[in-house]
C-alpha positions in Angstrom: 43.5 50.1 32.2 39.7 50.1 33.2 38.6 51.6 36.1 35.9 50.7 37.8 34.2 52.8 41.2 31.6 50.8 42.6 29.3 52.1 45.7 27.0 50.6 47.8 23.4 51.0 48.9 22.3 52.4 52.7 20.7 55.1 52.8 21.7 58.1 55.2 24.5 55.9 55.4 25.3 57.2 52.2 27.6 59.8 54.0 30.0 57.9 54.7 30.7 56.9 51.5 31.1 60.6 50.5 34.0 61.0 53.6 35.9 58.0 52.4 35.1 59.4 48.8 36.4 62.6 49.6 39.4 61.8 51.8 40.6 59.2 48.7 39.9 61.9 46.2 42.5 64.3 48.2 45.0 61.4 47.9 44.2 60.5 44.3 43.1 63.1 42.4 41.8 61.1 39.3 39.6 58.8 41.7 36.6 60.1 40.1 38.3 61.8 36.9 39.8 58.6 36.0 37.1 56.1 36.6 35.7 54.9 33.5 32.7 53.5 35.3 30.6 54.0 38.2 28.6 51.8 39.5 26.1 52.5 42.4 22.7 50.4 44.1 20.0 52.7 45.8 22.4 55.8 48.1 25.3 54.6 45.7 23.2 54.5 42.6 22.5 58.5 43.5 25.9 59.0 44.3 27.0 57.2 41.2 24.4 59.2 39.0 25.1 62.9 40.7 29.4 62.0 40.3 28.8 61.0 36.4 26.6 64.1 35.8 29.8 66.2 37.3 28.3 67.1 40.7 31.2 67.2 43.3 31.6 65.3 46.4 31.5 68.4 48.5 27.9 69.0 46.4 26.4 65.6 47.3 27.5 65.6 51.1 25.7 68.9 51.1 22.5 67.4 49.8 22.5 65.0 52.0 23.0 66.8 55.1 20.7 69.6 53.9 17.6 67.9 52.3 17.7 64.4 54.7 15.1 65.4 56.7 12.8 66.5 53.9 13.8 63.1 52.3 12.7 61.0 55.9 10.2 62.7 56.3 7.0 60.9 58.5 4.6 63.1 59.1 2.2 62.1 62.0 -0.7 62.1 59.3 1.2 59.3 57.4 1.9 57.3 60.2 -1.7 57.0 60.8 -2.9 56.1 57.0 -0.5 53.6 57.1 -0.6 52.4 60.8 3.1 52.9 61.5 4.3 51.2 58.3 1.9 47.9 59.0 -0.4 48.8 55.6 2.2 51.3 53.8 5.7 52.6 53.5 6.8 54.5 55.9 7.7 57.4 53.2 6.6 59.2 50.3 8.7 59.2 47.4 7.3 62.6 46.4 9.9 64.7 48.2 13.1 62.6 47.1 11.5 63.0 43.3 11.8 66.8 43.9 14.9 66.7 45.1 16.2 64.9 42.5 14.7 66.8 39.9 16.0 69.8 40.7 19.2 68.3 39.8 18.8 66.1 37.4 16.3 68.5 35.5 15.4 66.1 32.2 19.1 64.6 32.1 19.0 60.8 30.7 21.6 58.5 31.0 23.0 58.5 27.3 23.7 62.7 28.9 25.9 61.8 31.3 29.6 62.0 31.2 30.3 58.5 32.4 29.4 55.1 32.0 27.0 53.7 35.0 25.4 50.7 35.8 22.5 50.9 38.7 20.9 47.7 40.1 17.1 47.9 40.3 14.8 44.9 40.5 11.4 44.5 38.6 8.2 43.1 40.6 6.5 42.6 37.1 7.9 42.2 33.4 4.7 42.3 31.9 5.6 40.1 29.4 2.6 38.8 26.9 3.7 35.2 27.3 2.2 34.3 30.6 5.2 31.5 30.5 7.8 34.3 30.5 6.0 36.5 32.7 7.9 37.0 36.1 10.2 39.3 38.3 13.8 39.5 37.4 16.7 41.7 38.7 17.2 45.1 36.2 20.2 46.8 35.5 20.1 49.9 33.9 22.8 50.7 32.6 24.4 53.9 29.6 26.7 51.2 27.6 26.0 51.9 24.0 24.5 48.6 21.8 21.5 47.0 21.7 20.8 46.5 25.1 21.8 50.3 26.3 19.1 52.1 28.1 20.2 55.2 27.3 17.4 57.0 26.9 16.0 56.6 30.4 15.5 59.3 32.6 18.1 60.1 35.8 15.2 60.9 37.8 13.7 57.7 37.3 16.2 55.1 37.4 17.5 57.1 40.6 14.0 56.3 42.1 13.9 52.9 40.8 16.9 51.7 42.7 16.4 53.5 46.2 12.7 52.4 46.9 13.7 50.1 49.6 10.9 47.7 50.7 9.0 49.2 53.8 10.7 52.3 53.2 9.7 53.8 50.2 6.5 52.6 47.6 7.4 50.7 44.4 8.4 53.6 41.6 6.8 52.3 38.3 7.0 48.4 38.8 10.5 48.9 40.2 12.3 47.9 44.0 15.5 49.0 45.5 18.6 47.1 43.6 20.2 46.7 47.1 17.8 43.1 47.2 19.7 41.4 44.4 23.2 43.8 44.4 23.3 46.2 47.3 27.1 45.4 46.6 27.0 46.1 42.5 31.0 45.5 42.1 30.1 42.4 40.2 27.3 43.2 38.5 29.4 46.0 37.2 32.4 43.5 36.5 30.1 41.1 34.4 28.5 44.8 32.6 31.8 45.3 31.3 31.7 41.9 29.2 28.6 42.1 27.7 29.1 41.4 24.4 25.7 43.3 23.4 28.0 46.5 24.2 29.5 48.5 21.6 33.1 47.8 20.8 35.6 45.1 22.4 35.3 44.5 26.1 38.2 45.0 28.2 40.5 42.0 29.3 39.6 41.3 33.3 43.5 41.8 33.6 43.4 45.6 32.7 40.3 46.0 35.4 40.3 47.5 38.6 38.1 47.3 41.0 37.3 49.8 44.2 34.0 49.3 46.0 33.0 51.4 49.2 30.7 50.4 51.8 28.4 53.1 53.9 29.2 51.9 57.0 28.3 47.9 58.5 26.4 47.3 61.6 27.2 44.6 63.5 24.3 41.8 63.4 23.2 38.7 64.2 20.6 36.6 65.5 20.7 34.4 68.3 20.0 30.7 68.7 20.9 27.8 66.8 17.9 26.0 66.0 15.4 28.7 65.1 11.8 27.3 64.3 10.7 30.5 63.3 7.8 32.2 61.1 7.0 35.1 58.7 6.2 37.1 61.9 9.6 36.7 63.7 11.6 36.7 60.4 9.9 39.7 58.8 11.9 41.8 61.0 15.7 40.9 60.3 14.9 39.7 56.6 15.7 42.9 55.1 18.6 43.6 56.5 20.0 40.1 56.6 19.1 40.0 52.4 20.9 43.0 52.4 23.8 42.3 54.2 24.2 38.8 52.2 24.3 40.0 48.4 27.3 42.4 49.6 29.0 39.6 51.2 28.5 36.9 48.1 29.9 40.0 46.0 33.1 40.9 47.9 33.8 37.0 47.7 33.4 36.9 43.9 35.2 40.0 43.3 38.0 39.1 45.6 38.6 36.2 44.3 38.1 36.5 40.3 39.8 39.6 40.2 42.5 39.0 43.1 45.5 42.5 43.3 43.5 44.5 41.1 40.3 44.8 43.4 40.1 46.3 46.7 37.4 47.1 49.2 36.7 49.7 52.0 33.7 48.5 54.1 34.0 49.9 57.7 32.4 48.3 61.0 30.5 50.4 63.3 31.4 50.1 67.0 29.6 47.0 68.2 27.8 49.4 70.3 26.4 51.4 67.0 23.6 50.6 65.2 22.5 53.7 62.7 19.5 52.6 60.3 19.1 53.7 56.8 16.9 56.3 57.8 18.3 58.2 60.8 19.2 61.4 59.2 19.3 63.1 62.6 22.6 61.1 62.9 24.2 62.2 59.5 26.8 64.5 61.0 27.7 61.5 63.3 27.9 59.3 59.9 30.4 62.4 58.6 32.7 61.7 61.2 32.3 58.1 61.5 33.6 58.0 57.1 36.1 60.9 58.2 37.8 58.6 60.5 37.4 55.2 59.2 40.6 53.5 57.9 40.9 53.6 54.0 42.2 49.8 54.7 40.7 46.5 52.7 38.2 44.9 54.6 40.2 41.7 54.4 43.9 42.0 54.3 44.2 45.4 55.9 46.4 47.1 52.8 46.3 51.0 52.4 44.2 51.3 49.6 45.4 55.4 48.9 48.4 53.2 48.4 47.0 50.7 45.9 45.7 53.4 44.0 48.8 55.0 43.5 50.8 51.9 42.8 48.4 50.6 40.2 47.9 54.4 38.1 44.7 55.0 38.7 
């Protein structure tokens, strides 16, 4: 059996993850123990990293309800160098990078105690060949074999796959994964098979499969026949790219993998909207993963009961 634990990206949001985390974790006591890989995009790719370098779940909610703030921070000066996020992100990374060395320290991801895999996506290869030369999706990842990049720094990749477009600045050539996998669970299905890792990949029949959401908001945008621009799609683009690659990967999952994959990806009321950044909100968040259902997001099962029927 192969156990896979697959989170997804939203910032804040990221709280409710850790609710539904620790609520499943009081059901199943090897949820985390057990998993033999964690796979996490931008909030979830920090989760994933803190969890596999043995921080609890209690620890993480506490650093996000304690150091949020700091983290969003906009100072009035900021707003004005980069006229309210027109010319400039609305944050700097240089908080979060403190943060996150302070527990990361020098850690790399060959240091960690569990496999990960963390979506990023590179602006710029750099490659010599100006026919090869292009940006491409990034996953770092802590397999062993000839592809591992094990020797990259926590810190780092942690920044890499959270510098969300508009929110954050580019960390060293790098975007937030949540543009091509804000939903890793495949990404982190088709890790497993590489055959560049070490050793003999496990059969899709002995993998399962739990992703978590941080919480959806309800969206859409009106009209039928939209003869729109970059000036009235610049708005919703993010958010509808990021609601997409979460979608396409449920399908695939779902499907490919069938009763040994399950997903909890709870709706905000349609009255609720709560952005990536609103860490005023995060107690709010706290309650909202405290009360959510631990259901699947299509069929409705009890997934504390899947997880006990399938010995996780």
């Amino acid at each position: 059996m192969y156990r896979i634990l697959s989170l997804d990206g939203g910032g804040i949001r990221g709280l409710v993850t850790l609710a539904m985390l620790k609520r499943l974790e009081a059901d199943v006591p090897n949820l985390i123990a057990g998993a033999d890989l964690i796979a996490g995009t931008s909030t979830g790719g920090i989760i994933a990293l803190g969890l596999a370098a043995g921080k609890s779940v209690d620890e993480l909610i506490s650093l996000y309800q304690d150091k949020g703030e700091e983290i969003f921070d906009d100072s009035w000066w900021d707003d004005i160098r980069d006229l309210g996020g027109i010319s400039g992100a609305d944050y700097d990374q240089k908080h979060l990078e403190r943060i996150l060395r302070d527990i990361f320290g020098n850690t790399r991801l060959q240091d960690l105690s569990k496999r990960v895999l963390i979506p990023t996506f590179d602006l710029d290869n750099e490659n010599s060949d100006p026919d090869r030369r292009t940006w491409n999706p990034k996953f770092f990842h802590n397999f062993p074999g000839e592809d591992t990049d094990g020797a990259e720094s926590v810190v780092a990749v942690a920044l890499n796959t959270s510098a969300a477009p508009t929110y954050f600045p580019s960390h060293e050539g790098f975007i937030d994964g949540g543009v091509v996998a804000n939903n890793p669970s495949m990404a982190a299905l088709a890790q497993t098979q590489d055959k560049r890792n070490d050793g003999k990949p496990p059969a899709l029949n002995d993998i399962f499969l739990l992703s978590l959401g941080t919480g959806t908001n309800l969206s859409f945008v009106k009209g039928r026949n939209l003869d729109w621009g970059f000036a009235q799609w610049a708005k919703p683009l993010m958010s509808l790219l990021l609601d997409a690659s979460m979608g396409i990967a449920d399908f695939q999952c779902r499907h490919l993998m069938k009763e040994n994959y399950r997903r909890i990806a709870p709706v905000f009321p349609h009255d609720t909207n709560i952005k990536m950044d609103e860490w005023k909100r995060s107690q709010e968040l706290l309650d909202f993963g405290t009360a959510a259902a631990l259901t699947d997001s299509w069929d409705g099962d009890d997934v504390v009961e899947w997880l006990q029927e399938v010995g996780w």
